[in-house]
C-alpha positions in Angstrom: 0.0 0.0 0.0 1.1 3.5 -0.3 0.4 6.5 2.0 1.0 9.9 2.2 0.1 13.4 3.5 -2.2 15.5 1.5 0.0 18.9 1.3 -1.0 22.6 1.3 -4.0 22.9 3.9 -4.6 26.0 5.3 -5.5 27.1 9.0 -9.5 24.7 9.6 -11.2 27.4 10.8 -15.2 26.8 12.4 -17.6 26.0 9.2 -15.2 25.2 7.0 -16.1 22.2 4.4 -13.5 19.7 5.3 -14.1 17.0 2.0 -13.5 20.4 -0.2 -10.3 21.4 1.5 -9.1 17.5 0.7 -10.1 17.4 -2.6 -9.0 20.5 -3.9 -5.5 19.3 -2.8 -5.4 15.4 -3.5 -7.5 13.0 -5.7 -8.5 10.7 -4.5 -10.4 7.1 -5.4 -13.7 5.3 -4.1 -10.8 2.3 -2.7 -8.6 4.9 -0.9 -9.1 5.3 2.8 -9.2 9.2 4.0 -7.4 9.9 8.0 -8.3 13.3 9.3 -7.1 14.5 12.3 -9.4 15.0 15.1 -8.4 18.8 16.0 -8.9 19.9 12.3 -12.4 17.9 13.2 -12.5 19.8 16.1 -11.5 22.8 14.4 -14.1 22.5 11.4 -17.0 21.9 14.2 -16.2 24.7 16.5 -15.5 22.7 19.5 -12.7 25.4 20.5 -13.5 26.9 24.2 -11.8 28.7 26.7 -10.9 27.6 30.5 -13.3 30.6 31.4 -15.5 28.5 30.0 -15.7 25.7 32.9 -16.0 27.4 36.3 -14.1 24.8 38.7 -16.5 23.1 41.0 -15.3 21.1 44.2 -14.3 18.2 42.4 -12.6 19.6 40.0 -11.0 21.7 42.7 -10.2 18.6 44.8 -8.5 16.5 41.6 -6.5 19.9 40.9 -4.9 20.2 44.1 -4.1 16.2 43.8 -3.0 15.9 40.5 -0.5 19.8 42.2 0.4 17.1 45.4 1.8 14.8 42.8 3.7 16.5 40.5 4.8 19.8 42.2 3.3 22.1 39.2 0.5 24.5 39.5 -2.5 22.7 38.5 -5.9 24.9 36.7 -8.8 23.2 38.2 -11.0 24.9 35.4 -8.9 22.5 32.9 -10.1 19.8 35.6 -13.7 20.7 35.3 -13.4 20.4 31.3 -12.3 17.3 31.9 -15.0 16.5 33.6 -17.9 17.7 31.6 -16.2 15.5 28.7 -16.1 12.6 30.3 -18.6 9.7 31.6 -16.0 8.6 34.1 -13.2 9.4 35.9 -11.3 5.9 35.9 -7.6 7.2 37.4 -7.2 10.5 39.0 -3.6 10.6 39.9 -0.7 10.2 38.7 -2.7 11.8 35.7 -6.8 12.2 34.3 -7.6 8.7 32.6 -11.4 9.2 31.9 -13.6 7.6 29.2 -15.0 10.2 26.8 -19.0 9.7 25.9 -18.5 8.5 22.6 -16.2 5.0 24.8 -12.5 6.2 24.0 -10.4 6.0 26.5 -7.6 8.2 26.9 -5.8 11.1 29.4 -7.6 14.3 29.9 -10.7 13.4 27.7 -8.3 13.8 24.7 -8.7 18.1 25.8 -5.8 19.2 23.7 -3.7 22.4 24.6 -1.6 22.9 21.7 -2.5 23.4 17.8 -5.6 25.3 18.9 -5.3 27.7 16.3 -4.4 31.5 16.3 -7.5 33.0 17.6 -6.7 32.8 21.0 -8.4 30.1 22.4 -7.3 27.8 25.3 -8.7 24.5 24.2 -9.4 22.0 22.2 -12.2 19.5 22.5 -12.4 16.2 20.7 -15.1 16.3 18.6 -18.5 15.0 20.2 -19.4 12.5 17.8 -16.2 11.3 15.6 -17.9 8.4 14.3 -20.4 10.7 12.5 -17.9 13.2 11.9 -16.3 10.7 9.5 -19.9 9.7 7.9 -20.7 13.8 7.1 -16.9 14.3 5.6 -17.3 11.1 3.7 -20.9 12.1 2.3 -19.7 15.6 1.0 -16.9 13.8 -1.2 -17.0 13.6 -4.9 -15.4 9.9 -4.2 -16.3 7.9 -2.0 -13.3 6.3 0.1 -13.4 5.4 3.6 -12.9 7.8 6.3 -11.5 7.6 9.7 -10.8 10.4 11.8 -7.8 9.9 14.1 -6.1 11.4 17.8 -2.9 10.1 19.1 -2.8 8.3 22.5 -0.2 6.4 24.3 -0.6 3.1 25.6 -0.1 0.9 28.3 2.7 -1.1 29.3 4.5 1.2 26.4 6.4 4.6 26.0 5.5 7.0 23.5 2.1 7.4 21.7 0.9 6.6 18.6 -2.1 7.4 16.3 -5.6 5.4 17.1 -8.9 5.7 15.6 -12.0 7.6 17.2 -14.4 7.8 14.6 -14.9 5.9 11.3 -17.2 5.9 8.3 -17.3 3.3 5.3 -14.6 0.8 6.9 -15.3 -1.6 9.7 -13.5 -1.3 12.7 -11.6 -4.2 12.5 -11.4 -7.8 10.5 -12.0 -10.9 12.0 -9.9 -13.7 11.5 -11.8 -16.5 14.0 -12.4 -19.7 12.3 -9.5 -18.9 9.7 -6.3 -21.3 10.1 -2.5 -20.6 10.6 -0.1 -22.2 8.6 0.5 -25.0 10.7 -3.7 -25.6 10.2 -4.7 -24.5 14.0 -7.4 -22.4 14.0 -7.6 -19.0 15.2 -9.4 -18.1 18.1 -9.1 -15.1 19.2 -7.9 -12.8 16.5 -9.6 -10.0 15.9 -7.7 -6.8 14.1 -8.5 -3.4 14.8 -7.4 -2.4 11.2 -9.1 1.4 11.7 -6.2 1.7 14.7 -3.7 0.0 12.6 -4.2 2.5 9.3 -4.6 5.9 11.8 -0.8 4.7 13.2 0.6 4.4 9.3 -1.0 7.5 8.6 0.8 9.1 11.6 4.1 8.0 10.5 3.6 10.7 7.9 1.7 13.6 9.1 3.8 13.8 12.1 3.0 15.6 15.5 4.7 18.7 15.6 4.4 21.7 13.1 4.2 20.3 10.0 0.9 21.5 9.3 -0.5 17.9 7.4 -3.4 16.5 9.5 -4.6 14.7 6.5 -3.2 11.6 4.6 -4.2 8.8 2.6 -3.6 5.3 2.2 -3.9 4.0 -1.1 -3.7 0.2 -3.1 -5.2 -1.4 0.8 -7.6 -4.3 0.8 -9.6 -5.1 4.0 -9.6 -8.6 2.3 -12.1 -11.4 2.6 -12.7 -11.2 5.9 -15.9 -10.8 8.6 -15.7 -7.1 9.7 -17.4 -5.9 13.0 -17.5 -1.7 14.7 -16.5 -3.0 17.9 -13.6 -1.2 18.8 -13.9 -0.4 22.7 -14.6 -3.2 24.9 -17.6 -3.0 26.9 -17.1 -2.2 30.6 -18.3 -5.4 31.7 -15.5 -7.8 29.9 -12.6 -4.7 30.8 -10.9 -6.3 33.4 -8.2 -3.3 33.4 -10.6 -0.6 33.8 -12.1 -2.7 36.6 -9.6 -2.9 38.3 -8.2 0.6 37.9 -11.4 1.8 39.5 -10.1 0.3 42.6 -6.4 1.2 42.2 -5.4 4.7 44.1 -2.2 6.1 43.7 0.3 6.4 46.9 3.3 8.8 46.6 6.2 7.3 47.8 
């Protein structure tokens, strides 16, 4: 497969048509697969705000001076309450915000980004509220019709460093399924199930980068999802996540 950045965007300011920003910089093919970034998402839909915005209630208060306990830095309990009106739980709360968002990602401080907010002097930058539909509405105003996942960086555990992931997705399963199917040695698979939308969102970071390059857009060309079963379940359900579960009874302890 091939993939590459689409160059020459401009600053996504609120309103702007996303699919016509592509297109009038790359063409592209019904068999391509399109990876937008969520802040020029976020960007497009006007989810910009300001730490005025969230007046800091007691619990945001309370996590503030924790999270200030922990690490020695001066801690804004506004961004705290932001966090918390994004979220639909609050699974760690020191050494860092690990919260689920209300669309079931997972990630540090509900994905609320601080940098590439844009130049108009905003302090945030929320995720956008519905990615998954985000991806459907760029994908319908396309002349083609390729696939079209919109992507965030997270980092993972067990692991340094972060890397892209999926958050929202449009023409594509989520992943592939590859039960019943057979090695090479003829055992069959049990258990494998590929979450291809993660896997594409990673290649796609390898080329839009994460500083100032200014390229939150690539594509991946000549891909084939293959004859496989393809399912939208890409974040587990509470009951069966036996690492949230047992993060909600974890608490931190300085040492």
């Amino acid at each position: 497969m091939d993939v590459f950045a689409v160059p020459g965007l401009p600053e996504v300011r609120p309103g702007d048509d996303l699919a016509a920003l592509v297109e009038s910089r790359a063409d592209l093919r019904d068999d391509d697969v399109l990876l937008v970034a969520s802040t020029v998402v976020s960007k497009a839909e006007d989810r910009r705000a300001d730490l005025d915005d969230f007046p800091a209630g007691p619990r945001a208060k309370e996590i503030a001076e924790r999270l200030e306990a922990v690490s020695g830095e001066e801690k804004d309990p506004r961004f705290a309450q932001a966090v918390l009106e994004e979220s639909t739980e609050i699974i760690m709360d020191a050494p860092f915000l690990l919260t689920a968002t209300r669309f079931g990602h997972v990630g540090v401080n509900a994905g609320i980004d601080r940098s590439n907010v844009g130049d108009e002097g905003h302090d945030l930058l929320l995720l956008p509220e519905r990615p998954s539909e985000s991806a459907d509405r760029i994908r319908r105003n396309l002349s083609a019709d390729p696939a079209v996942i919109v992507t965030d960086t997270s980092g993972r555990p067990f692991r340094h460093g972060q890397r892209g992931v999926a958050i929202g997705w449009s023409g594509i399963p989520a992943s592939r399924d590859w039960r019943g199917e057979t090695d090479r040695d003829g055992h069959e698979l049990e258990v494998t199930v590929e979450a291809v939308v993660d896997e594409l969102a990673a290649a796609a970071n390898l080329v839009t980068g994460e500083g100032d390059d200014g390229l939150p857009v690539a594509v991946v060309r000549d891909w084939e999802f293959g004859n496989h079963e393809g399912s939208d379940n890409l974040y587990r359900d509470v009951d069966g996540d036996f690492v949230r579960q047992a993060l909600r009874g974890w608490e931190f302890a300085r040492n």
